[in-house]
TORTITOR-505745 format. One line per field, with one value per atom (N, C-alpha, C, O): atom name; x, y, z; chain. Coordinates in Angstrom, 1 decimal. Example, Ala and Ser with C-alpha at 12.3 -4.5 7.8 and 13.67 -1.06 7.14 Angstrom:
2
atome	[N, CA, C, O, N, CA, C, O]
u	[13.2, 12.3, 13.2, 14.2, 12.8, 13.7, 12.9, 13.4]
v	[-5.7, -4.5, -3.3, -3.3, -2.2, -1.1, 0.0, 1.1]
w	[7.8, 7.8, 7.8, 8.5, 7.1, 7.1, 7.9, 8.0]
chaine	[A, A, A, A, A, A, A, A]
END
This chain:
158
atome	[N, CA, C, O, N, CA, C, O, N, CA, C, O, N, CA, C, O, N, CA, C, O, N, CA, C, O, N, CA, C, O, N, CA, C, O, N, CA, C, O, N, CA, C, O, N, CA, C, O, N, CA, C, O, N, CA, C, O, N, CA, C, O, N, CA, C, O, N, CA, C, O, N, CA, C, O, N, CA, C, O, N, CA, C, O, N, CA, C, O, N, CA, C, O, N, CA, C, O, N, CA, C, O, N, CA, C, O, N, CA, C, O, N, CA, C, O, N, CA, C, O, N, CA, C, O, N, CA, C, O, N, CA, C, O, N, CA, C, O, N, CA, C, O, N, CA, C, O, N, CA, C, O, N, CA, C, O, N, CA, C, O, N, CA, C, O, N, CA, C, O, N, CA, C, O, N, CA, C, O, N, CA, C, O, N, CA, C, O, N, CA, C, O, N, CA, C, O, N, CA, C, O, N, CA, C, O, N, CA, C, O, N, CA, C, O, N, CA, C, O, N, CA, C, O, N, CA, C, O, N, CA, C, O, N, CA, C, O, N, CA, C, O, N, CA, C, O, N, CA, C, O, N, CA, C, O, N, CA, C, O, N, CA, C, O, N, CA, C, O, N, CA, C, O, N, CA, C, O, N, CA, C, O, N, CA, C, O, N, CA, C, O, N, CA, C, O, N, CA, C, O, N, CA, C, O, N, CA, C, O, N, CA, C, O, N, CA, C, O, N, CA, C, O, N, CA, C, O, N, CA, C, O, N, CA, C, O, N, CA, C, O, N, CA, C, O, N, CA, C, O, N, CA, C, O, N, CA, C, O, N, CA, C, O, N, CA, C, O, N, CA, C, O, N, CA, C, O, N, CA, C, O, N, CA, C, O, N, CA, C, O, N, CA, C, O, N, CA, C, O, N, CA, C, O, N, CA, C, O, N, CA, C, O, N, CA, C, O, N, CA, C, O, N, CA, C, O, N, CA, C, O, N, CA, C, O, N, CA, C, O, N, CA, C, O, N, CA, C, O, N, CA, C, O, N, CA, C, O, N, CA, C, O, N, CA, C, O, N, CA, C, O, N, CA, C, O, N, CA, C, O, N, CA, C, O, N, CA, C, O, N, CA, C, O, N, CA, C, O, N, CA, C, O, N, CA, C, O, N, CA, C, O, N, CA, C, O, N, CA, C, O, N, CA, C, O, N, CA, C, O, N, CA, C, O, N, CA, C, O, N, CA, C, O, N, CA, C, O, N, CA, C, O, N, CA, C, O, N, CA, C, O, N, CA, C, O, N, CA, C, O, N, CA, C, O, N, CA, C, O, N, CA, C, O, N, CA, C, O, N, CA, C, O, N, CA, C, O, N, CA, C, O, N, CA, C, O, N, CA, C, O, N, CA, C, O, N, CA, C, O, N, CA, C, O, N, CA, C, O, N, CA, C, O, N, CA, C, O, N, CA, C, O, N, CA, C, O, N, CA, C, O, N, CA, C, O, N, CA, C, O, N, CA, C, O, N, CA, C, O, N, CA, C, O, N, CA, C, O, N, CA, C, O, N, CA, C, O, N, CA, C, O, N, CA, C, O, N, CA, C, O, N, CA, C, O, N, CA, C, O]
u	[-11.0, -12.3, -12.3, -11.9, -12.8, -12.8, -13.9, -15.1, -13.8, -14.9, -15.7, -15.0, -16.8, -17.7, -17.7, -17.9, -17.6, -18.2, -19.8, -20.7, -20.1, -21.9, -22.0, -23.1, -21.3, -22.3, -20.9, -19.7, -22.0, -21.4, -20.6, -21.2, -19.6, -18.7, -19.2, -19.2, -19.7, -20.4, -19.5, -20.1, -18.2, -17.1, -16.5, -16.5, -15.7, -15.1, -13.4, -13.1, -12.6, -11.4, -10.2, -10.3, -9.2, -8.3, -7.1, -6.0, -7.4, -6.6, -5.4, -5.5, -4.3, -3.4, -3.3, -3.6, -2.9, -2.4, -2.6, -3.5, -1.7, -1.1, -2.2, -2.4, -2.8, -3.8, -5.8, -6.9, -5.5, -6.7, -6.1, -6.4, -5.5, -5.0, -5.0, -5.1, -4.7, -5.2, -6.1, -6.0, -7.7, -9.1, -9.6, -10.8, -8.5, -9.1, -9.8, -10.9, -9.5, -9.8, -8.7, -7.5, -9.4, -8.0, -7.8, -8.8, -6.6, -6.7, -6.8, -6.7, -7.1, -6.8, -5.5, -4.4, -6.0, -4.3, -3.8, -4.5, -2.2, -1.7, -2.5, -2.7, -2.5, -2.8, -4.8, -5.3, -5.6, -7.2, -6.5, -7.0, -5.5, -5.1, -4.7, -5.1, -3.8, -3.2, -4.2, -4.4, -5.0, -6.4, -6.8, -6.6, -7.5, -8.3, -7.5, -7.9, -6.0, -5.3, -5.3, -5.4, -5.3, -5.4, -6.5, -6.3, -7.4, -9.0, -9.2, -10.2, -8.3, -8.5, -9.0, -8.8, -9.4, -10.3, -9.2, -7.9, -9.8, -9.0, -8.9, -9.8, -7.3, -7.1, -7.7, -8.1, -7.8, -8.3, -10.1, -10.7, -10.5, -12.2, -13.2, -14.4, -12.2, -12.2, -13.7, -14.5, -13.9, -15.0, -14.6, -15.2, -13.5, -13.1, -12.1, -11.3, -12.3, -11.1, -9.7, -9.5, -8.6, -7.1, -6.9, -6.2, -7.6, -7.2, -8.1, -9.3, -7.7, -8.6, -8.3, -8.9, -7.4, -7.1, -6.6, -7.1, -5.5, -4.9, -4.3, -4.4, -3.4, -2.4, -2.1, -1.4, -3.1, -2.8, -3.6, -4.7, -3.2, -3.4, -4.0, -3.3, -5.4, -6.1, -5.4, -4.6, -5.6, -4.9, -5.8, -5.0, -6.8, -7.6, -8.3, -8.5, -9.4, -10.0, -11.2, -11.3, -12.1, -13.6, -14.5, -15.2, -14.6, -14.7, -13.7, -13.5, -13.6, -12.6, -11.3, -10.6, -11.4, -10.3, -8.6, -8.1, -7.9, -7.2, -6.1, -6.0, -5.2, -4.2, -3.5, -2.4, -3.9, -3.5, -2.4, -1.2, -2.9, -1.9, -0.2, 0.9, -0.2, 1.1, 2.3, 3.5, 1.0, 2.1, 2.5, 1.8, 3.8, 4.7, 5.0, 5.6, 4.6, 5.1, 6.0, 6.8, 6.4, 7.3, 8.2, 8.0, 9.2, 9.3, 8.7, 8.5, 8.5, 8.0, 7.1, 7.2, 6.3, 4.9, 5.9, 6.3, 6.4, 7.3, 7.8, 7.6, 8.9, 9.7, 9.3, 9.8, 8.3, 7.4, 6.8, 7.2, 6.2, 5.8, 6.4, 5.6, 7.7, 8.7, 8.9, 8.6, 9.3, 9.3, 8.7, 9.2, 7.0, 6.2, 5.8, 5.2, 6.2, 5.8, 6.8, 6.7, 8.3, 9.5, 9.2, 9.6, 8.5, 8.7, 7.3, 6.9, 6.4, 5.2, 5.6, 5.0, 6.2, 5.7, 8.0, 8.3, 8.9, 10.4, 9.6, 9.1, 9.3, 9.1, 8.8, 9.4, 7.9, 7.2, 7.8, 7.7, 8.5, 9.3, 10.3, 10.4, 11.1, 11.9, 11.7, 12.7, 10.7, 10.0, 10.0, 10.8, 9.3, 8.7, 10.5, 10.9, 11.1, 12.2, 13.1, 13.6, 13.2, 13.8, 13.2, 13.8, 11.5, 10.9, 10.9, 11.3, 10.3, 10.0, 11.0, 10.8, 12.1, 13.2, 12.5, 12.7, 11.2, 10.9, 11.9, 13.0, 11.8, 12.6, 12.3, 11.2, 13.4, 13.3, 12.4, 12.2, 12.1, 11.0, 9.8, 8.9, 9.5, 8.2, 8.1, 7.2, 8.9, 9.4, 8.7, 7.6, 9.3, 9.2, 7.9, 7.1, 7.3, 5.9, 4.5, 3.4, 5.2, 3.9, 4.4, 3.5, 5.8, 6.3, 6.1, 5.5, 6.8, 6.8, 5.7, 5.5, 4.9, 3.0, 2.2, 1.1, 3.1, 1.9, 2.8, 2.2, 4.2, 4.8, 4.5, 4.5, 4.1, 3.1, 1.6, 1.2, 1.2, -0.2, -0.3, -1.0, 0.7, 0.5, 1.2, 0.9, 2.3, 2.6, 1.8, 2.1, 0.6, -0.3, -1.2, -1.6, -1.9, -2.4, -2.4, -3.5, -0.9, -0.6, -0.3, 0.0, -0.3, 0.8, -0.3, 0.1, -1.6, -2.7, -3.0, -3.2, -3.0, -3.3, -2.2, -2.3, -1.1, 0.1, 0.5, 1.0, 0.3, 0.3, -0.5, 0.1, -1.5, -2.9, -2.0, -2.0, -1.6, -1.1, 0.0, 0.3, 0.9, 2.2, 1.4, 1.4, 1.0, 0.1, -0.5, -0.3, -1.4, -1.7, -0.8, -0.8, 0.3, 1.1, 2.3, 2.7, 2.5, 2.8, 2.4, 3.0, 1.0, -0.1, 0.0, -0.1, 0.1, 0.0, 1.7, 1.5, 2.4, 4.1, 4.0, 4.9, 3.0, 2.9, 3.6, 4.1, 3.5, 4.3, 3.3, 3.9, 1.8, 1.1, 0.8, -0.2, 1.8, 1.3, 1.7, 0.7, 2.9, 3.7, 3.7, 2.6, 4.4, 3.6, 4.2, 5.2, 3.3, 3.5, 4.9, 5.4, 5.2, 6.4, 6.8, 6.0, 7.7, 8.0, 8.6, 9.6, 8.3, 9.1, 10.2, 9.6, 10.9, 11.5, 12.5, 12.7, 13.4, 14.3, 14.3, 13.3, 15.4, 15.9, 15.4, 15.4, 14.8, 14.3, 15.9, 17.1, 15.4, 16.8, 17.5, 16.8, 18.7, 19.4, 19.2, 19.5, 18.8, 18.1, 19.6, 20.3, 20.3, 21.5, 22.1, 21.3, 22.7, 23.1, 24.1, 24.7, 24.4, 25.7, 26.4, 25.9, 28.0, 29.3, 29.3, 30.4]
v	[-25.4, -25.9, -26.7, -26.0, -28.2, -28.6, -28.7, -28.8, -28.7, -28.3, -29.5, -30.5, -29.8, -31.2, -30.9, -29.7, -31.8, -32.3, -32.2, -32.5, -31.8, -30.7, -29.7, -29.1, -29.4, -28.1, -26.9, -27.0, -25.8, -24.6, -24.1, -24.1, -23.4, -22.7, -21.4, -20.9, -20.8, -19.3, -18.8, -18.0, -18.6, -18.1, -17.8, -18.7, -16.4, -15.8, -16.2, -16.0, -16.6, -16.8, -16.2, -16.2, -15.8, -15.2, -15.5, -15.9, -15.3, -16.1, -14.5, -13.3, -15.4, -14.3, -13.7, -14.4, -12.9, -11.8, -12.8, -12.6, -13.9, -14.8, -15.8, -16.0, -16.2, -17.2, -16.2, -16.6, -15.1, -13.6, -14.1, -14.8, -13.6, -13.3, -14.7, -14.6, -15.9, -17.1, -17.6, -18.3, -17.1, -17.1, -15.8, -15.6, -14.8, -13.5, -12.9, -12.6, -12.7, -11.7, -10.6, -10.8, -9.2, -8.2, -7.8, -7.7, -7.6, -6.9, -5.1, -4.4, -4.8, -3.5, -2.6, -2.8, -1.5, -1.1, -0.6, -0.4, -0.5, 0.3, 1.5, 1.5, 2.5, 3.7, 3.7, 4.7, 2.6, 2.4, 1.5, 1.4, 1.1, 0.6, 1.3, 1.1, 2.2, 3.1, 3.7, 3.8, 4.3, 5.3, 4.4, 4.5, 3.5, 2.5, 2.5, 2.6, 2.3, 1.8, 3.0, 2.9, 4.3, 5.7, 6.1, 7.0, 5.8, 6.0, 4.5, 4.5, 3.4, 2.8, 1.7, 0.8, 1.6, 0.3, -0.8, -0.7, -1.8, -2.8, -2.4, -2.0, -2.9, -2.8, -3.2, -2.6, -4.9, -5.8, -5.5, -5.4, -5.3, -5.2, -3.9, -3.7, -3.0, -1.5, -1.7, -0.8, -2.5, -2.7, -3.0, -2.5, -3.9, -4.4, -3.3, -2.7, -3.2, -2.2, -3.0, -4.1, -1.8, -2.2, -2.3, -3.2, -1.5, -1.7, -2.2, -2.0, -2.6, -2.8, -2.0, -2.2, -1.1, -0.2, 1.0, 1.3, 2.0, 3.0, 2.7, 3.3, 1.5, 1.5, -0.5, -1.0, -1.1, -1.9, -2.5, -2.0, -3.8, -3.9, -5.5, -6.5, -5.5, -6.6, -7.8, -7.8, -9.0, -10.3, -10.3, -9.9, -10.3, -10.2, -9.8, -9.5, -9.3, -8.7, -9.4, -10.6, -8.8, -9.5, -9.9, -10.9, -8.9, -9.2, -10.5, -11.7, -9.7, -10.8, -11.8, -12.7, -11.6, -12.4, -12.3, -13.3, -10.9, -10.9, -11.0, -10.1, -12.0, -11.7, -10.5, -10.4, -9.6, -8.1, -8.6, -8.6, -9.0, -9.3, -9.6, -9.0, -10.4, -10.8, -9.6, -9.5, -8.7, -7.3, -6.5, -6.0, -6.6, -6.0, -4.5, -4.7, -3.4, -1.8, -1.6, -0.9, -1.8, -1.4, -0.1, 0.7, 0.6, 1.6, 2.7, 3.8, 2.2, 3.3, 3.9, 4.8, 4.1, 4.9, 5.8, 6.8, 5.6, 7.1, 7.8, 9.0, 7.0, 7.3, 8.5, 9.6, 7.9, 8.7, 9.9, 11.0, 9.9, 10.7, 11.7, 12.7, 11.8, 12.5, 13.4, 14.6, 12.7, 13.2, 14.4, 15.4, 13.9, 14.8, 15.8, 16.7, 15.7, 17.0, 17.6, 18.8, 16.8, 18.0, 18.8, 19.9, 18.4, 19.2, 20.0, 20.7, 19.7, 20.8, 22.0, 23.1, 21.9, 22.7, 23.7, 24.9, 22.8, 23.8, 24.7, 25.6, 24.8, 26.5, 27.4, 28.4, 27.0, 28.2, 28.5, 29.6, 27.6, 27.9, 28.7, 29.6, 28.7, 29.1, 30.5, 31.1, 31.0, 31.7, 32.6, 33.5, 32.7, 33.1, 33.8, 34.9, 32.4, 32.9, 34.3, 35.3, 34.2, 35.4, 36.5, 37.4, 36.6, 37.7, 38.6, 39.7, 37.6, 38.3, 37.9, 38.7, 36.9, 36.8, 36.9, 37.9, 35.5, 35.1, 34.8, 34.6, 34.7, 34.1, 32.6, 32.1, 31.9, 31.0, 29.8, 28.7, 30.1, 29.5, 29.6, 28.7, 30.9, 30.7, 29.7, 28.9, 29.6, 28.7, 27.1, 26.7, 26.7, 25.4, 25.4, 24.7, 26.8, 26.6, 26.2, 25.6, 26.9, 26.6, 25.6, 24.9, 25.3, 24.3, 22.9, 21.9, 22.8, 21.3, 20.6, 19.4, 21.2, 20.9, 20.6, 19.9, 21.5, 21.3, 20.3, 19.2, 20.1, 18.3, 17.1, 16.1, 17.1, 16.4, 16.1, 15.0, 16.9, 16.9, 16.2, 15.3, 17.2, 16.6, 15.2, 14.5, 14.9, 13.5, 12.1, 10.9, 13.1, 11.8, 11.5, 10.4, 12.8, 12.3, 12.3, 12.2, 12.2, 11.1, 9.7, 8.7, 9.8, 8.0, 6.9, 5.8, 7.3, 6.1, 6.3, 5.2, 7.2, 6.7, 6.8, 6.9, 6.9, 6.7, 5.1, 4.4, 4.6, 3.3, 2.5, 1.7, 2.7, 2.1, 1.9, 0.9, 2.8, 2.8, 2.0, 1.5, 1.9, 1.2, -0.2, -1.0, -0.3, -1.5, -2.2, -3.3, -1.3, -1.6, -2.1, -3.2, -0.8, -1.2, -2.4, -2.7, -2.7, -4.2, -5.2, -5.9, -5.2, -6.0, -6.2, -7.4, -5.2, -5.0, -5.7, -6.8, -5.6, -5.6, -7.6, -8.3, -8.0, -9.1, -10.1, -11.2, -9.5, -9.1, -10.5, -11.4, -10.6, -11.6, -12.8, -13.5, -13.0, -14.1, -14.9, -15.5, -15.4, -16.5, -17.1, -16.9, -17.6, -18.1, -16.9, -16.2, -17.0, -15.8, -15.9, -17.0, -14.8, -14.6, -15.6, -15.5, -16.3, -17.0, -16.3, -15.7, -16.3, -15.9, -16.9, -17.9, -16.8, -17.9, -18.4, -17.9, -19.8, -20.2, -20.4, -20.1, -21.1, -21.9, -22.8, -23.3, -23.5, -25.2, -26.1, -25.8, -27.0, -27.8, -27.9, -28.5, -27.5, -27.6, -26.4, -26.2, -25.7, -24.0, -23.4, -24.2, -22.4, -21.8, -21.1, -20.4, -21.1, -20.3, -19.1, -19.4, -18.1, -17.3, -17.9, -18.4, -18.1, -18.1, -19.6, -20.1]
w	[3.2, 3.1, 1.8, 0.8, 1.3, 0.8, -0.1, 0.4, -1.4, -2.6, -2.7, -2.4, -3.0, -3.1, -4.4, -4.8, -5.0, -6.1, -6.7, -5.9, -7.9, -7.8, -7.1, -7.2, -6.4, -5.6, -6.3, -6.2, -7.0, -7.0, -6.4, -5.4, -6.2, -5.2, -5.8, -6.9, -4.2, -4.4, -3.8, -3.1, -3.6, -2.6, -3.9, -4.7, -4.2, -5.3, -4.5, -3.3, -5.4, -4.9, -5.7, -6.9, -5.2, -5.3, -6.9, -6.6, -7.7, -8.8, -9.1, -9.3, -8.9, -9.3, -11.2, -12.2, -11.2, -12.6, -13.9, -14.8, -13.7, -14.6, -15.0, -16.2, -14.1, -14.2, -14.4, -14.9, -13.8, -14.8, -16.5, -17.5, -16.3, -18.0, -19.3, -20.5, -18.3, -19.0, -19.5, -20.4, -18.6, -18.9, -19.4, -19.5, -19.9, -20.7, -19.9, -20.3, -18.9, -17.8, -17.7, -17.4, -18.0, -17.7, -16.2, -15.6, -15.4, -14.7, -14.9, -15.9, -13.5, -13.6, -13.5, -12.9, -14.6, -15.1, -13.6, -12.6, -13.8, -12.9, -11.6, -10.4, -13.1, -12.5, -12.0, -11.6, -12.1, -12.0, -10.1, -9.0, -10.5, -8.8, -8.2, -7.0, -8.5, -7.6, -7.2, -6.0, -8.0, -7.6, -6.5, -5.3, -7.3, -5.9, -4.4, -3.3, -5.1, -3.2, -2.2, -1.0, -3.1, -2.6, -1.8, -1.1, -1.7, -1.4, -0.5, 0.1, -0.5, 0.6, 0.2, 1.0, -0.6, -1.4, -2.0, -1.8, -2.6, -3.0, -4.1, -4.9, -4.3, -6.1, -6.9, -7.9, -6.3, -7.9, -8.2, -9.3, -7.4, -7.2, -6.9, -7.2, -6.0, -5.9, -4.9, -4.9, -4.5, -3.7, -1.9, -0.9, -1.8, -0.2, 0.4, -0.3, 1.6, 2.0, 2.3, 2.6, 2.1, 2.2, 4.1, 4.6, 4.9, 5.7, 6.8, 6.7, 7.6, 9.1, 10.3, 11.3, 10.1, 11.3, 10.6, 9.5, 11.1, 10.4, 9.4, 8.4, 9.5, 8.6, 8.1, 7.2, 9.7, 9.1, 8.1, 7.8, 7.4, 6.2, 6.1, 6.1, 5.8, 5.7, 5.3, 4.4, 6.0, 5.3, 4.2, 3.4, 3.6, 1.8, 2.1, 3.3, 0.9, 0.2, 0.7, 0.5, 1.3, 1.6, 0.7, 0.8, -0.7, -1.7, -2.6, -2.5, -3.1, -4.4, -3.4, -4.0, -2.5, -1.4, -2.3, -2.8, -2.4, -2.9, -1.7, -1.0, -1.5, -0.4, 0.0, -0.5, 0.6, 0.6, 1.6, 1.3, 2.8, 3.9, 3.0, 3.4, 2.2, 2.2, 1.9, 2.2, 1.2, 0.7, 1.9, 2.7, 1.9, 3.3, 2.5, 1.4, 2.8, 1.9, 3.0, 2.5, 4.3, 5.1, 5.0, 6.0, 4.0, 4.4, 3.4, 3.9, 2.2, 1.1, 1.4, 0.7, 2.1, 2.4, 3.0, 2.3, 4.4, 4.8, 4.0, 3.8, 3.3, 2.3, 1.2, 1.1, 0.5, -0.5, 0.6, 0.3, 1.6, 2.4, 3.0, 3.1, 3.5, 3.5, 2.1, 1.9, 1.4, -0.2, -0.8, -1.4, -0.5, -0.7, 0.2, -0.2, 1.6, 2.7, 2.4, 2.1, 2.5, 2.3, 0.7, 0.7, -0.3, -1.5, -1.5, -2.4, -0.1, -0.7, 0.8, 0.7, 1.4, 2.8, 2.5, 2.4, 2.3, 1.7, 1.1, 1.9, 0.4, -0.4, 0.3, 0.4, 0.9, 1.8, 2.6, 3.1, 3.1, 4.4, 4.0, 4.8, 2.9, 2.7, 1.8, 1.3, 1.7, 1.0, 2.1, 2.0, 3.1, 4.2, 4.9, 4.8, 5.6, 5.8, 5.2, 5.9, 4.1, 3.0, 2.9, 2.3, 3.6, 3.0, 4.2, 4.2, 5.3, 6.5, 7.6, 8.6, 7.7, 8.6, 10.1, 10.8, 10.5, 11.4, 12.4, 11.9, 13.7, 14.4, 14.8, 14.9, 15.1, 14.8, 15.9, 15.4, 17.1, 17.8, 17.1, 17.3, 16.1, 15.2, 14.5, 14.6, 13.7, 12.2, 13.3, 13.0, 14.3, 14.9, 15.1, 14.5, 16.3, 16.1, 15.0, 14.9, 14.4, 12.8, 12.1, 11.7, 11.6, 10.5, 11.4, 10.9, 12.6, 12.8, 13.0, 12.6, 13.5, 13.8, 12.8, 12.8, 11.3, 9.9, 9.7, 9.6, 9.4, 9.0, 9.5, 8.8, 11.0, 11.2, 11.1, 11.3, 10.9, 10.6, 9.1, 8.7, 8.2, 6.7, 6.4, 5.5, 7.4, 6.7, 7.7, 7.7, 8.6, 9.0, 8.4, 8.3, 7.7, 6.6, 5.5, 4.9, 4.7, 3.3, 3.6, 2.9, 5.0, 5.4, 4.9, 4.4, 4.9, 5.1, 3.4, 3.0, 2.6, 1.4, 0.4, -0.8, 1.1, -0.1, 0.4, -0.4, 1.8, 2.1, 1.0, 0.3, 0.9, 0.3, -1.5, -2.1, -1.8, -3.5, -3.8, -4.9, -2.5, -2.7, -2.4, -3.3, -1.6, -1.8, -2.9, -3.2, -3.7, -4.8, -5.8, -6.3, -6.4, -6.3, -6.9, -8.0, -5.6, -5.3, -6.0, -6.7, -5.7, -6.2, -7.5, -7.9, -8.4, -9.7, -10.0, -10.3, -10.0, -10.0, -9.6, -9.9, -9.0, -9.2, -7.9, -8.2, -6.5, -5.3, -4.9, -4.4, -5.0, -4.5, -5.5, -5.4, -6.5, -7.3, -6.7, -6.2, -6.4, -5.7, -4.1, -3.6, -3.4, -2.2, -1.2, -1.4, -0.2, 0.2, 1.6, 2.0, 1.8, 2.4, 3.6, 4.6, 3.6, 5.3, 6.2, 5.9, 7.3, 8.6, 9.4, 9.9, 9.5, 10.4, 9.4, 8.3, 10.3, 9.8, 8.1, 7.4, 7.6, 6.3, 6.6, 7.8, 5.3, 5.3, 5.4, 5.3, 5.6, 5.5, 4.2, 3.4, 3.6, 2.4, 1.5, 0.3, 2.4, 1.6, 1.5, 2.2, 1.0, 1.0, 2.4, 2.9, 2.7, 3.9, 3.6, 2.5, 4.2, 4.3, 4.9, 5.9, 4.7, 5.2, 5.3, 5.7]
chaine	[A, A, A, A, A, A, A, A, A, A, A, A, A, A, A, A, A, A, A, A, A, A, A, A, A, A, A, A, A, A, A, A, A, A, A, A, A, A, A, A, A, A, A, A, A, A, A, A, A, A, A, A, A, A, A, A, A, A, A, A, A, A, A, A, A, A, A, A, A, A, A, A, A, A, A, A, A, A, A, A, A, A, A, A, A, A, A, A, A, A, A, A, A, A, A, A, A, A, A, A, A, A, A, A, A, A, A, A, A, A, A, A, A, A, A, A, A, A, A, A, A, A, A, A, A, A, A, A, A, A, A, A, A, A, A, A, A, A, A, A, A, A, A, A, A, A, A, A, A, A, A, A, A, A, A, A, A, A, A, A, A, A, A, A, A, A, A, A, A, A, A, A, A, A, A, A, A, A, A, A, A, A, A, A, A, A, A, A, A, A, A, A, A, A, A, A, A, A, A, A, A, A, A, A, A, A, A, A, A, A, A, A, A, A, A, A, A, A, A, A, A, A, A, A, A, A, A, A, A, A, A, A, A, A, A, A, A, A, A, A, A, A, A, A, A, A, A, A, A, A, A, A, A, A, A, A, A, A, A, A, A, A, A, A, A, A, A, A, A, A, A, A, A, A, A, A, A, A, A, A, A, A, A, A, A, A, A, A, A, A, A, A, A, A, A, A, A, A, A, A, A, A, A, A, A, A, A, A, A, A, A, A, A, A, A, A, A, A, A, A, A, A, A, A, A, A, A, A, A, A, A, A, A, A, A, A, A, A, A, A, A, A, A, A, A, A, A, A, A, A, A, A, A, A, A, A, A, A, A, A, A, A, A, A, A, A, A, A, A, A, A, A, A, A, A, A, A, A, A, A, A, A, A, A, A, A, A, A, A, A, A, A, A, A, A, A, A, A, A, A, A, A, A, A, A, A, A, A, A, A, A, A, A, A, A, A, A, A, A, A, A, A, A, A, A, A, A, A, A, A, A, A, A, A, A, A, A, A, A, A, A, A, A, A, A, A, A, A, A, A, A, A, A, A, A, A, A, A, A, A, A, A, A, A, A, A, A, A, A, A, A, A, A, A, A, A, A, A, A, A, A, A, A, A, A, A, A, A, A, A, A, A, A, A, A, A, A, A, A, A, A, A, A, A, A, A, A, A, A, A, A, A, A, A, A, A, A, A, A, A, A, A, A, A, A, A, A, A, A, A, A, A, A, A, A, A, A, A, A, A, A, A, A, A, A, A, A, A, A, A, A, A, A, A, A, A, A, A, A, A, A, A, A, A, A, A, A, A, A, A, A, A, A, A, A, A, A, A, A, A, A, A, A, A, A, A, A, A, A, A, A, A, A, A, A, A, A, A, A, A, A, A, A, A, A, A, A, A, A, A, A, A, A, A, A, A, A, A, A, A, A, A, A, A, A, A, A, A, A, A, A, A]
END
C-alpha cells in the first residue's frame, strides 16, 4: 500500500533491531522475550499472539506487525522438549524402578501416556520462546527466507 504524502500513517510498522536502536528505541531484553514467547504473545510488543493455531505461527504481529512468519524454529522446540521431559519424568522412573521393581507393561502404562501428555504441553510454549528467540538473535532483520530455486549466477554445488 502506498503512503500519500500529508496524511499520517496510523498503521505501526515493522522496523527491525538495527533501525529500533537508531531512533533510541530499546528493544526488549532477551529474557522479557522469552517470557513473552512463552505465554504466547509477541516478543517485541507482548500484546499480539505468536500463534494462529497450535503450533502454527502467525505471518506478523497484529499489533506492532513484527514478521513472525519468517522465523522457521523447525526442530528446536522438539529438541528442547525432549530434553526437558527426558530430564523431569528419568528420575522417577528410575527411582520407582529400583525401589519397587514394577513390571514392565506398568512402567509403559503410566510413563508413555505422561511423555505424551507432558511433551504436548511444553511443545506450544517452548515453540513460542525459540521463536522469540530468533527474533531477538536478529533472524527477522534481513529479507526473509526464499523457497525455490537459485537466482541466476547464485553459487551452485559441484
Amino acid at each position: 500500500m502506498p503512503v500519500q504524502p500529508g496524511v499520517p500513517q496510523t498503521v505501526a510498522t515493522w522496523r527491525p533491531e538495527s533501525a529500533l536502536r537508531a531512533e533510541g528505541i530499546s528493544p526488549p531484553s532477551l529474557w522479557t522475550g522469552v517470557r513473552r514467547g512463552l505465554v504466547g504473545r509477541c516478543p517485541v510488543c507482548g500484546q499480539g499472539r505468536i500463534f494462529q493455531g497450535y503450533l502454527t505461527v502467525v505471518p506478523e504481529c497484529a499489533v506492532c506487525h513484527a514478521p513472525l512468519g519468517v522465523l522457521r524454529a523447525d526442530d528446536a522446540p522438539p529438541y528442547i522438549v525432549i530434553f526437558l521431559a527426558g530430564h523431569l519424568l528419568l528420575p522417577p522412573i528410575f527411582w520407582i524402578e529400583r525401589a519397587y521393581e514394577p513390571p514392565m507393561w506398568l512402567h509403559m502404562v503410566v510413563w508413555l501416556p505422561l511423555f505424551a501428555i507432558i511433551c504436548t504441553l511444553l511443545l506450544r510454549p517452548v515453540k513460542g520462546a525459540v521463536v522469540a528467540w530468533m527474533l531477538r538473535l536478529g533472524f527477522a532483520d534481513g529479507e526473509p527466507p526464499r523457497d525455490g530455486p537459485n537466482p541466476p549466477g547464485a553459487l551452485r554445488d559441484g
